[in-house]
N, C-alpha and C positions, 0 to 999 in steps of 0.2 A: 502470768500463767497460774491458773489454781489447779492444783493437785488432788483429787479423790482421796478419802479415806482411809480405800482399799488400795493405792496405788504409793501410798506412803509408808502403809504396814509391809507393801510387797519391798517396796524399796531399802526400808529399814533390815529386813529380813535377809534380804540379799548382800547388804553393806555387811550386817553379822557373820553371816556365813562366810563371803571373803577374809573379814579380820582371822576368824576363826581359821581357817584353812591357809594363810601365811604363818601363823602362829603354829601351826602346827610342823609345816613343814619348815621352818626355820631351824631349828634344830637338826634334821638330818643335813642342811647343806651344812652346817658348820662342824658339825662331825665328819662329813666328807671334805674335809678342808677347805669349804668355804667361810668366805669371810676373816680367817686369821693371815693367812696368805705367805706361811711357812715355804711353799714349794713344795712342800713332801708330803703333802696331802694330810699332817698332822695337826693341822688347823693352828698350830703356832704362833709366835709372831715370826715381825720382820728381820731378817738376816742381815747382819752387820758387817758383815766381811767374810773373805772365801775362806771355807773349811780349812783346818788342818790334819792329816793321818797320817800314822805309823803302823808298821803290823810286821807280825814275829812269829814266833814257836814257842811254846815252854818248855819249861826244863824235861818234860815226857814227850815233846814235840806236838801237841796241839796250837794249830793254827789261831792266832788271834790279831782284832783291829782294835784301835784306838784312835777316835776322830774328835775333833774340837772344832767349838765355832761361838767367834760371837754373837748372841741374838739377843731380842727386845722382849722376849713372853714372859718376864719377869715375875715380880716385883722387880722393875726399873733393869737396866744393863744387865744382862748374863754372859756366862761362857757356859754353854753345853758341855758337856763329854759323852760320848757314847763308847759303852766297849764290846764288844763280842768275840765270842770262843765257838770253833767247833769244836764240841764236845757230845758223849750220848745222852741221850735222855735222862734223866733220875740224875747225873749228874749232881752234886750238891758244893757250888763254890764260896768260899767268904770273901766279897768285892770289898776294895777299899778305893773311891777315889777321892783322889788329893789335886787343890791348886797350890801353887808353890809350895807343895810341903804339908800344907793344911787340908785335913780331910774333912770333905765335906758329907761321901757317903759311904756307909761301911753296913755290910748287910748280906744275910746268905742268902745266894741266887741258886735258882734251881732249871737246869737246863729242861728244854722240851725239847721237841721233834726237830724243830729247828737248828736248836743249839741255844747256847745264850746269849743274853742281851740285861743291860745295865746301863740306865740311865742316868743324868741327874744335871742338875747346874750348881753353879756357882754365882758370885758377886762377878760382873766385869768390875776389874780394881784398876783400870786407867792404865796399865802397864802390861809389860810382857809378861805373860804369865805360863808359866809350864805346870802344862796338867798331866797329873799321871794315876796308874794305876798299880797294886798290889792284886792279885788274885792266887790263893791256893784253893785244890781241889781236897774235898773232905776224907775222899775215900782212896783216890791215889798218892797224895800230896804234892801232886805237879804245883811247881810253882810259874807263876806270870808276872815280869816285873817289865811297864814300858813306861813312853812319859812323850810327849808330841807340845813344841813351844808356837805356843799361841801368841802371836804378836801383837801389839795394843793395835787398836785399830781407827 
C-alpha cells in the first residue's frame, strides 16, 4: 500500500496533535490523584499498612487529631503523620513532629478557615515507632502534647 504525500503529512499531523494532547492532560490526572494511587486522591504513593489516630483537647480545650501511617512516596519507606487543630483563622502555632523522640518537623503553622493542618514524614526505621506531636499557640499559649504507636509493619 502507497501512501500520498498529503495523507502522511495529514497523518503525521494528527499523531502530533495526539502526543501533544496526552501530554497535556497527563498532568491534571495525577494531580487529581491519578496515577500515584494514595487513595486520598493526594496522588501519593502506596499505603503500607492501616492508619493509626489519637485525638484530644488542649490544655485551652481545642479539639485536635493525630494520625500516622506507613507509606511508599518516599524517598524509599516512610511514616506519615498528619496533625490537625480546630482553631480560628490567623491562629499562629509552633508544630514540632517527632518519631521516637527525634524531630523531624518543627515550623510555625498558621491556621485558615479550615483550621489547621501539618504535614510531613519521616524514615520507616523497621520498628515500632511512636510519632508524636508538640504544639503551642503563639497568641494563647495553649498547649498540645499527643503521640499514636505506629507499629512496624
Amino acid at each position: 500500500m502507497r501512501l500520498k504525500r498529503s495523507s502522511i503529512s495529514t497523518l503525521t499531523a494528527a499523531a502530533a496533535a495526539a502526543m501533544t494532547l496526552s501530554l497535556l492532560s497527563a498532568p491534571a490526572a495525577l494531580a487529581s490523584g491519578g496515577g500515584g494511587g494514595g487513595g486520598d486522591g493526594s496522588g501519593g504513593g502506596r499505603r503500607l499498612g492501616p492508619p493509626v489516630s489519637t485525638s484530644g483537647v488542649g490544655s485551652l480545650g481545642s479539639p485536635w487529631t493525630l494520625k500516622s501511617q506507613h507509606d511508599d512516596d518516599g524517598p524509599g519507606l516512610v511514616a506519615g503523620e498528619e496533625f490537625e487543630i480546630t482553631t480560628p483563622a490567623g491562629h499562629v502555632w509552633a508544630v514540632t513532629l517527632a518519631d521516637n523522640g527525634v524531630p523531624f518537623f518543627s515550623q510555625d503553622v498558621t491556621a485558615d478557615a479550615t483550621g489547621l493542618k501539618a504535614m510531613s514524614k519521616a524514615p520507616d526505621q523497621g520498628i515500632d515507632q511512636i510519632m508524636s506531636v508538640h504544639a503551642v499557640d503563639a497568641g494563647t499559649h495553649e498547649v498540645i502534647d499527643g503521640s499514636v504507636d505506629l507499629p512496624v509493619n
